[in-house]
N, C-alpha and C positions, 0 to 999 in steps of 0.2 A: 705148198709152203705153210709151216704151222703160224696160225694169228699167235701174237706176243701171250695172252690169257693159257692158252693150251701149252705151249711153250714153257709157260713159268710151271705151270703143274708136271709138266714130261721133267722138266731138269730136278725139280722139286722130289721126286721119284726114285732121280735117280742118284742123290745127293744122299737120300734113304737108306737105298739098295747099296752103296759105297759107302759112305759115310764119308771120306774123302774125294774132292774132285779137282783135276786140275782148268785152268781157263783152256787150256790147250785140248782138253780131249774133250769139253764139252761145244767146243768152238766145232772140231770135226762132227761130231756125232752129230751136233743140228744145223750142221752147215753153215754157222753165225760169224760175225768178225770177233775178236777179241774184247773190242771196245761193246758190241753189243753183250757180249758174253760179261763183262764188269758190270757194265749199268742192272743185268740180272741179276747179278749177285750183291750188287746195294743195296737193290730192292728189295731182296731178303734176307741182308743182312738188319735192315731199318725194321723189318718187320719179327725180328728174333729169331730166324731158321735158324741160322748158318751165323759162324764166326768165320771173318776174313780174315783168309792170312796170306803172304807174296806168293802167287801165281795161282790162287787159287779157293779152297771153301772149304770147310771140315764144318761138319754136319753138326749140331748144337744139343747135348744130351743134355741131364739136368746138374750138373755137374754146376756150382758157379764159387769163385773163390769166398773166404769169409770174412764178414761184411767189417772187418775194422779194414783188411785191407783192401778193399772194396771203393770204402772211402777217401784212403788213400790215391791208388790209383789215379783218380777221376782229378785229385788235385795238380794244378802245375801240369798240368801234360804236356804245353809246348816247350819250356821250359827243358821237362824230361827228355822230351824227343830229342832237341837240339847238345844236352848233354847226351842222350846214349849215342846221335849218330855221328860224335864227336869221338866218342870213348870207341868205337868201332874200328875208326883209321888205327887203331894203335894196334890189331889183331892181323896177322900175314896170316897166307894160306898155311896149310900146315900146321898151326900153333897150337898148341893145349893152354884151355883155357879154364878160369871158375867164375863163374860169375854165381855170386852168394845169393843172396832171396830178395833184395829191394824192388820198390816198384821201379826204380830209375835203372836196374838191371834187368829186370821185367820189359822194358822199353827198346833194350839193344838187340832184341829177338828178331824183329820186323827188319831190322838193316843187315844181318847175317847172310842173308839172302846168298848173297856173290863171294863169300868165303869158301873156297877150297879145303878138302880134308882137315876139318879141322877136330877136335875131341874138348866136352863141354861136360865141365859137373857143374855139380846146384847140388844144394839143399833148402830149396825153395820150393813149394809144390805150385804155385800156381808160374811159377819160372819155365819148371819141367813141364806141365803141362800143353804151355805156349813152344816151348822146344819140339816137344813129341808131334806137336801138330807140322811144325817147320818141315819135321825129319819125315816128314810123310810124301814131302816133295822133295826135299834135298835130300837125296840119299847117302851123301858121300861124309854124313855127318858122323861123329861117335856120340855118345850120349850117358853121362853116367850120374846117378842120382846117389846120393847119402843116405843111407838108414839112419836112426834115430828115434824122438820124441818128438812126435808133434804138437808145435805149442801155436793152438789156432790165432791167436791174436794177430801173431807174425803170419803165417802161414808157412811155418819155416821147420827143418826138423832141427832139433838140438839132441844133447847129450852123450852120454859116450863112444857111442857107436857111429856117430857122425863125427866127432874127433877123431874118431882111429882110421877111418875113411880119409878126412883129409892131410893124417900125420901120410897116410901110403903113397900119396904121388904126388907128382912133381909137375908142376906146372907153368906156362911161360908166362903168363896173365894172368893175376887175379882181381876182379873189379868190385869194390866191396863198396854199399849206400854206409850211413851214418844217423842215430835217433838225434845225437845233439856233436857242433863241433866248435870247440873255443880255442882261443889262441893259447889260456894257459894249461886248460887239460888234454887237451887234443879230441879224438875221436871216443864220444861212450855210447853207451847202447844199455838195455831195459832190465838185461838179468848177467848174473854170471854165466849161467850155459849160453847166452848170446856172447859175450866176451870172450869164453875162452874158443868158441868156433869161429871167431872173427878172426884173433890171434894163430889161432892151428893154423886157418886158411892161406894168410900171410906169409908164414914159415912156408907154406909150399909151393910159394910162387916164386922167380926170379924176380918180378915185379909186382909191386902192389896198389891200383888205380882207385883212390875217392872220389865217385863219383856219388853228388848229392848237390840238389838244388841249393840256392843261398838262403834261405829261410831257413834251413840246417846250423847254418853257421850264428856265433853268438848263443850258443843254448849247451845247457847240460845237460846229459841223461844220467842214470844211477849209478853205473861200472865203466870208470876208465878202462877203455881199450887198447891203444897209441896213441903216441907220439904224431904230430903232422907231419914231423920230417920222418917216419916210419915209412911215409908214403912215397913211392914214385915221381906221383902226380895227384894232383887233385883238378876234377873237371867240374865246372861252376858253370851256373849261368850269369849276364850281365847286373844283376839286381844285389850283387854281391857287394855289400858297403866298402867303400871307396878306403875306408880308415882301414876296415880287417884286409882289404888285399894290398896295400903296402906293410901291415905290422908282415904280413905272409910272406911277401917277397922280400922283407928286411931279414926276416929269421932264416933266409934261406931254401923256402920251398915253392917248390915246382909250382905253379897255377896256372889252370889256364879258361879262360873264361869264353863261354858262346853265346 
């Protein structure tokens, strides 16, 4: 039986030699439980090998998103989680979905897990990124990413060719974040080529989901986007002031708060 230290170097090797591994094949191959096989890959995950993603490791190149959205991320996490694994019940097996570039879109990846044949755009790179790792275990995914301009701030592609992308299909979800959102301009965002790819995106969905922590709300960014009643839904967390989610529920729109 190998001591834990030789252990960590054999799986470490082989995490290399794969670059993807599942808990399940490394569970057989060194004869370990599951739960022993996680605790390994904490370990190196704590230690920067490996990023974890549901059931299993994908090997950590030098690859790392950039650093405005970086910053982001790391904000509100629980917050986000609780919106994305809210915004997730609303996806049936089967469904075609877009989820845009936000970090609180970013976050609905890890709950996909137990979704059935489902087909996913983005025009998010570090969205797609976290998807490609997904699809490495779940096979039964589609996956389709937008050409474009990459404008690193976002980490997002924009401009024509990501429009004409998303004028082409049709979609049964679309879950789109927000830079700033007020009661009398509604939803804006940073440029017009984020504006008008938010709007395309919209048009190609039967439904269109706000998801964006409450700190979003109360603010304006540069370029009106929509309307609130434009949206579906909008999914918040509880820190959402008491005043903007009745003026919300007065005007008529959907809210729902975790």
């Amino acid at each position: 039986m190998r001591i834990p230290e030789k252990r960590i170097i054999d799986v470490k090797n082989l995490i290399r030699k794969e670059k993807v591994v599942t808990v399940e094949k490394i569970s057989k191959l060194f004869g370990i439980s599951p739960i022993t096989v996680r605790r390994d890959l904490e370990r190196l995950h704590e230690e920067g090998f490996i990023n974890k993603v549901h059931g299993g490791a994908v090997y950590k190149d030098t690859f790392e998103p950039e650093p405005v959205f970086i910053r982001q991320i790391k904000l509100l996490q629980d917050e986000k989680s609780a919106i994305a694994k809210e915004a997730v019940k609303r996806i049936k097996d089967g469904d075609t979905i877009i989820l845009e570039s936000g970090s609180t879109c970013l976050a609905m990846i890890k709950y996909l897990i137990d979704k059935k044949n489902i087909k996913i755009s983005t025009a998010g790179i570090p969205v797609a990124s976290e998807l490609w790792k997904l699809s490495m275990i779940k096979r039964d995914m589609e996956i389709s990413v937008c050409g474009g301009i990459l404008r690193p701030d976002a980490s997002t592609l924009i401009g024509p060719y990501a429009v004409d992308y998303f004028r082409s299909i049709n979609a049964d979800i679309a879950f789109l974040s927000a830079v700033g959102i007020s009661l009398d301009k509604g939803v804006s965002t940073a440029t017009q080529f984020d504006a008008e790819l938010m709007r395309t995106i919209m048009k190609s969905a039967k439904k269109a989901i706000l998801i964006s922590d409450s700190t979003k709300f109360g603010k304006y960014s540069y370029v009106n986007v929509a309307s609130l009643r434009d949206f579906h839904e909008i999914i918040t967390d509880k820190g959402l002031d008491d005043k903007i989610y009745f003026e919300l529920k007065k005007k008529g729109v959907n809210v729902t708060l975790v």
